[in-house]
N, C-alpha and C positions, 0 to 999 in steps of 0.2 A: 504494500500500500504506500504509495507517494503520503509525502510529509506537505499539509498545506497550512500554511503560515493562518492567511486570512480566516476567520471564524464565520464571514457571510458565504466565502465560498467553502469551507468545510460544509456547514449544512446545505448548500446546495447540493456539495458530493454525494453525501448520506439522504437528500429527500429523492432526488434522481438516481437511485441504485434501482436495478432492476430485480422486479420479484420474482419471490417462488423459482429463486433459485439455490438457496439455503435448506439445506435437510430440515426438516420440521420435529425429529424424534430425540431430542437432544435429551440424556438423562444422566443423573448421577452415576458414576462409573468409579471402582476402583483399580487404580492401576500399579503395579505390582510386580518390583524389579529380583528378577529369579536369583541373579549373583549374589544380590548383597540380602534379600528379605525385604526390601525399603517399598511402605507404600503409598498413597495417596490417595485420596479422594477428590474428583472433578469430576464436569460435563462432558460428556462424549457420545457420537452417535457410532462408535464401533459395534460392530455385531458378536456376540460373546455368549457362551451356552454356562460356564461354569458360574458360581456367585463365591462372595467371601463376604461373611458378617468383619462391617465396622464396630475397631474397637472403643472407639468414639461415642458412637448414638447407638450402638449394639444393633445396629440393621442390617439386612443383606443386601447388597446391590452386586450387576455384574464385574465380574472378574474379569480385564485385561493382562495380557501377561507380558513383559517386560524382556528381553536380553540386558539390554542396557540402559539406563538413566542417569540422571544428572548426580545423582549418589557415586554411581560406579564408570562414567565417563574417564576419563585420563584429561582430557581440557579443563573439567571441572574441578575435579580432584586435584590436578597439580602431583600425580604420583602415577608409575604405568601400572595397572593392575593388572593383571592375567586374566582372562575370563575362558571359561576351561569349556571349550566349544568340541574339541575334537572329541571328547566320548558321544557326544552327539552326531557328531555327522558318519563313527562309526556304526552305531546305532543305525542311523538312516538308512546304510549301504549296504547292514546287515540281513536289514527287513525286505530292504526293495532291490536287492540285485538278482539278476536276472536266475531262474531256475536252470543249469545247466541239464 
């Protein structure tokens, strides 16, 4: 999104947006980084079958699920972390390589 100084044309920007092109299903969602445990609660219209009760308001909302966030990033952190991906993608090659 361009930066507009002026405040009459900001709201011009925002009253001339064009509709019903924003997803309309926007809900609480928790999302939820696998490496380190770290998680959060936001709006999101991801699609997600699992849920995880908040420890906050003890509710359940959908479960996102995370490789990496801004906990476990190396930009953010300022330290390289390892994020242990290869049992994973052994896994994958294990389930889905071809039946000889």
């Amino acid at each position: 999104m361009a930066y507009i100084r002026s405040p009459k044309l900001f709201l011009k920007f925002y009253i001339t947006m064009k509709k019903e092109i924003h997803p309309e299903n926007y809900r609480l969602c928790v999302f939820k980084d696998m490496s380190n445990g770290y998680s959060f609660l936001t709006r999101s219209c991801a699609e997600t079958k699992e849920t995880a009760k908040w420890e906050e308001d003890g509710n359940e909302y959908p479960l996102v699920k995370l490789d990496i966030s801004m906990t476990s990033h190396p930009f953010y952190t300022g330290k390289q972390v390892l994020v242990d991906t290869a049992g994973r993608v052994d896994k994958f090659r294990s389930r889905y390589q071809k039946k000889k």
